[in-house]
Structure formats: structure tokens, C-alpha cells
C-alpha positions in Angstrom: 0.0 0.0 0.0 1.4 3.5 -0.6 -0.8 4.9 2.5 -1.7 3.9 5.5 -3.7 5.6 7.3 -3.9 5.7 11.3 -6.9 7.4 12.9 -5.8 7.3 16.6 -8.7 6.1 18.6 -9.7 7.7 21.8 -7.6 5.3 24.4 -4.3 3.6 22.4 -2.4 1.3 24.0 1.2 1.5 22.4 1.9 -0.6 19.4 3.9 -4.0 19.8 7.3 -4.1 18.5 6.6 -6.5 16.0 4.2 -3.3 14.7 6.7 -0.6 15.0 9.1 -2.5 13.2 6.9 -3.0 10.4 6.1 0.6 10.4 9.6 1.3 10.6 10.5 -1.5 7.4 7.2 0.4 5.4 8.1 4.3 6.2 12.0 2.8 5.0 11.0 1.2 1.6 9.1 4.3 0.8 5.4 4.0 2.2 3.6 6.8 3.7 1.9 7.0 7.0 -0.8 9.3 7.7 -1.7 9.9 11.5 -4.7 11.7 12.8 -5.2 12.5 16.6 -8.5 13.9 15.8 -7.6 15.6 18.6 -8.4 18.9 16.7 -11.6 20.2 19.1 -9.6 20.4 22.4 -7.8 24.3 22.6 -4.4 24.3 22.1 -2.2 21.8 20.6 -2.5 18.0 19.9 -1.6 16.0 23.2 2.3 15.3 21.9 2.8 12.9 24.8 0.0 10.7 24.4 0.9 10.5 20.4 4.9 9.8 21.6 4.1 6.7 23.9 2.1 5.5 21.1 4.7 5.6 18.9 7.9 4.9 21.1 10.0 3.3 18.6 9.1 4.5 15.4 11.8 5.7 13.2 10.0 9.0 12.7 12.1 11.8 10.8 12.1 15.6 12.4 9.2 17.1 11.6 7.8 20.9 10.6 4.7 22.6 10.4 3.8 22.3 6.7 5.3 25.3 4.5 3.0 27.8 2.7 4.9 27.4 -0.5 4.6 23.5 0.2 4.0 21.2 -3.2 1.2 20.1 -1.0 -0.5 23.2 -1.2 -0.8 22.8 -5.2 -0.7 19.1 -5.9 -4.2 19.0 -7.7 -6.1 21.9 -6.1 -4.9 24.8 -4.4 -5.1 25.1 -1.0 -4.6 27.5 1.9 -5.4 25.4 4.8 -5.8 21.3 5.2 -8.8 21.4 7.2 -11.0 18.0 8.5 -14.1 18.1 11.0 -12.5 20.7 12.2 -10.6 23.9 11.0 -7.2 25.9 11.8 -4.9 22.8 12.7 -1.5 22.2 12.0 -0.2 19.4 9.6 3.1 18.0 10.3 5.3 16.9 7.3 9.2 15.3 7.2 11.1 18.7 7.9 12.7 19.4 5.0 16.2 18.8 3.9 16.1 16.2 6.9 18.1 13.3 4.4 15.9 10.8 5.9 13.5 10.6 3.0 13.7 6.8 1.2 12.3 8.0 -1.7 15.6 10.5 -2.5 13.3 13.2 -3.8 12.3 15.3 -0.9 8.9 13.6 -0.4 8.2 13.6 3.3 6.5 10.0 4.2 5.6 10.6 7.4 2.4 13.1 7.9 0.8 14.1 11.5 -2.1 15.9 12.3 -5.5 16.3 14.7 -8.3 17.6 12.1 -10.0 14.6 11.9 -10.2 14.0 8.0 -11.4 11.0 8.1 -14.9 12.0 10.0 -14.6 14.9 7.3 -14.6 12.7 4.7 -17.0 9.8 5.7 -20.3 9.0 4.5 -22.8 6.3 4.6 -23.7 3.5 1.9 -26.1 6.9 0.5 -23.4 9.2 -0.2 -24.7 11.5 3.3 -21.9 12.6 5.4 -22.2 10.8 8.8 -20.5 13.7 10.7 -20.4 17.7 11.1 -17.7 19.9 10.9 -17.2 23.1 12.0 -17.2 25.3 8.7 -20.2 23.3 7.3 -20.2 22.4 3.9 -17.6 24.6 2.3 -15.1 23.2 4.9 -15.6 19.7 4.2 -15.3 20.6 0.6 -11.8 21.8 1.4 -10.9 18.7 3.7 -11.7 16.2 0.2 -9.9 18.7 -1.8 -7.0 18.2 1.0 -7.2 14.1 0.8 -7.0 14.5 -3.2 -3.7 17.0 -2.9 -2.6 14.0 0.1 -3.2 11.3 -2.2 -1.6 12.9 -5.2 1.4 14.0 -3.4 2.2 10.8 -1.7 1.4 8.7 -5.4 3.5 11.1 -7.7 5.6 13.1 -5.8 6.6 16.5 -5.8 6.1 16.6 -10.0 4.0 20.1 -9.3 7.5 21.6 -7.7 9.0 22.1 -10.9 9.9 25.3 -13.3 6.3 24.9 -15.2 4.4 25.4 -11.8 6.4 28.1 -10.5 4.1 31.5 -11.1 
């Protein structure tokens, strides 16, 4: 898979080793791993210590709060914020220029965040959206535009980084 994608649920116990080093052997041979807190309604920021136990052992590169001249912003659709059930959060990305990056081009594999996409982006066996979000309809318009630029970026790269894109 070139995603996996790890909504955090409410009380995690911390992953066996034999899970972290499959994480570690999939982040290594170029995979990406998406995780969500969903954290995103409490004030403040996401609760780092709960997220670290989780994840004792995990080869995770330094991370930064995404760019605003990130490839991300611009894979497919251009974007100003990567907003899920709820708005304003930070993403995390692979902090650039870290040398960690499997794939040799830059691509961070590793993204973190507490928005809650995947509630964003759920609906039932109808096409209705199970959950709300905070900015109503136009926000979760912006969170599916988000997991398109997400998917895009993590399948192709940073192809939009080049001269032809620059304004």
C-alpha cells in the first residue's frame, strides 16, 4: 500500500514491537503513514505525549509545520489550509532537507495531524456525510480537496515543484 492511514482512537495502547518495526520497514522502503489524533476540538495543541508513547520506537524523521509554498498546497487543487471536522490545525510533514526521505526526492513520508479528516470525509452506503464539521459544507469541501492533494502528493511526488508550476 502506498498509504496507511492511522486514525488514533480515543484510548491507544502502544503498538507491539513486532508493529513498529513493520512501520519502521514500510516508512523505510518508501510507504507513507498518515496519522490523525483527531484531537483537533480540544484548545491548544494535539496532546504530543499521548501520540509519543504511542509511537515509542518508530523511526520518525524531524518534523515541521507544513510550509506555505509546500507542493502540497498545489498538488491537484490549491489550497490554503488542510482542514478535516474541524478547522485551523497544524499538519506535520518530514522537515525538510532532513536526508531521511527513502524516496531521494524530498517527499516527506511521514504526515501528523489532529483535524480529523477521516470523520470529514465519511459517509454512509447513500453518499450523506455521517459527521459535522465546524465550517459546514464549504469546509468539508476543502478537507476532500486536501485528501486528493494528500493522495496525489504521496502517489506522484513532488512533480508540481517544478519550473512549469512556478508563477
Amino acid at each position: 500500500y502506498p498509504l496507511i492511514y492511522f486514525a488514533v482512537p480515543e484510548n491507544p495502547s502502544p503498538l507491539s514491537e513486532r508493529a513498529i518495526a513493520r512501520l519502521n520497514a514500510y516508512l523505510r522502503s518508501g510507504g507513507a503513514l498518515v496519522i490523525d489524533t483527531r484531537d483537533g476540538d480540544t484548545a491548544g495543541n494535539t496532546e504530543i505525549s499521548r501520540l509519543e508513547s504511542l509511537l515509542e520506537g518508530l523511526d520518525a524523521p524531524p518534523l515541521q509545520p507544513v510550509p506555505a509554498n509546500h507542493v502540497l498546497m498545489r498538488t491537484f487543487y490549491l489550497l490554503q489550509d488542510f482542514p478535516g471536522r474541524y478547522a485551523g490545525r497544524q499538519l506535520w510533514i518530514e522537515r525538510a532537507g532532513s536526508g531521511s526521505a527513502p524516496r531521494g526526492d524530498g517527499v516527506s513520508g511521514l504526515f501528523i495531524g489532529d483535524a480529523d479528516w477521516i470523520s470529514a470525509w465519511a459517509v454512509d452506503e447513500k453518499g450523506r456525510d455521517l459527521y459535522s464539521v465546524d465550517g459546514g459544507a464549504e469546509q468539508r469541501e476543502v478537507a476532500r480537496r486536501f485528501g486528493v492533494n494528500l493522495v496525489m502528493y504521496i502517489l506522484t511526488g513532488s512533480y508540481k515543484d517544478d519550473q512549469v508550476h512556478l508563477p
